[in-house]
C-alpha positions in Angstrom: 11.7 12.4 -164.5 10.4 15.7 -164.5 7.9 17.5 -161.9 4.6 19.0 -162.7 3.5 22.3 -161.1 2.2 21.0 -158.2 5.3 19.4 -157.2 4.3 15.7 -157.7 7.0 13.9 -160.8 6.0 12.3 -163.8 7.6 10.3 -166.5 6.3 12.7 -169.4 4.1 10.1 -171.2 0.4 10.4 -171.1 -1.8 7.3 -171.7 -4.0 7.6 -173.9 -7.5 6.2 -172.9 -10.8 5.9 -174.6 -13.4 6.0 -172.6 -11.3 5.0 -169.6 -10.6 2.1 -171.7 -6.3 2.3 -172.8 -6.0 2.8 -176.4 -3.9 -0.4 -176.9 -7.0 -2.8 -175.5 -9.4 -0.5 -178.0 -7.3 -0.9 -181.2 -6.2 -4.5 -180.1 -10.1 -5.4 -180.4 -11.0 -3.6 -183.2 -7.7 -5.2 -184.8 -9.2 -8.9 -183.9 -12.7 -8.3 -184.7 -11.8 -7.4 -188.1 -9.6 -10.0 -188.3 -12.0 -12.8 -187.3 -14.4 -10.8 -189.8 -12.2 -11.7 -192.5 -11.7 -14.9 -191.6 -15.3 -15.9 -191.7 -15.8 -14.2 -194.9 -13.2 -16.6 -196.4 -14.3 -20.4 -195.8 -13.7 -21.9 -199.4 -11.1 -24.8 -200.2 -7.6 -23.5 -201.2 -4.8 -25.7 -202.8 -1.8 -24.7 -200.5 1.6 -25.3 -201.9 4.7 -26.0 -199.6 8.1 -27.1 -201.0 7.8 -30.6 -201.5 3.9 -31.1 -201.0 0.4 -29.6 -201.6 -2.7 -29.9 -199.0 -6.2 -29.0 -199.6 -7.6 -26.9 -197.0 -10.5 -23.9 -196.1 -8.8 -20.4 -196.1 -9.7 -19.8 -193.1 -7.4 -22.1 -191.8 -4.4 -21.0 -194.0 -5.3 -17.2 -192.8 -5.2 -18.0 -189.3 -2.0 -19.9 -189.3 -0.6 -16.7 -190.9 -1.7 -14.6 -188.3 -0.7 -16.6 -185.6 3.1 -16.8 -187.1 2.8 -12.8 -187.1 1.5 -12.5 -183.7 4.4 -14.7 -182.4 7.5 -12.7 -184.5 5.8 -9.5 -182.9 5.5 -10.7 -179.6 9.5 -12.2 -180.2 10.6 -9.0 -181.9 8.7 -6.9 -179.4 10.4 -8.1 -176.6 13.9 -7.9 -178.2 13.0 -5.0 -179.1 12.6 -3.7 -175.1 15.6 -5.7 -174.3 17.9 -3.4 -176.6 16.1 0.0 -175.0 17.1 -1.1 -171.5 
């Protein structure tokens, strides 16, 4: 920790805020409304191929199973992540 001129510490890292709102929450929305924006704009039937089987099912559905499999292996990797910094 260091101290600022006034004699009060600090840990050195600013947060950033956008209109009083933190950075994160902003780009985390603008992240999920473009997201749900995309999935909208994708509702047609797709063939999806696995291994041993195919399925038919809207895009939308594929697309949000995707994104859900990345938001858990970042939220996993994320926390291993802090784990190792500690």
């Amino acid at each position: 920790m260091t101290k600022n001129p006034n004699g009060s510490s600090f840990s050195g890292r600013k947060k950033s805020e956008i209109a009083g709102v933190p950075t994160r929450v902003v780009v985390g929305v603008v992240v999920a409304a473009l997201a749900l924006w995309f999935l909208l704009a994708n509702l047609d039937k797709v063939k999806i191929q696995f291994w041993v089987f195919t399925v038919t099912a809207p895009l939308w559905i594929a697309l949000t199973a995707t994104l859900a499999a990345g938001a858990v292996l970042g939220y996993l990797f994320k926390g291993r992540r802090e784990n190792q910094e500690r």
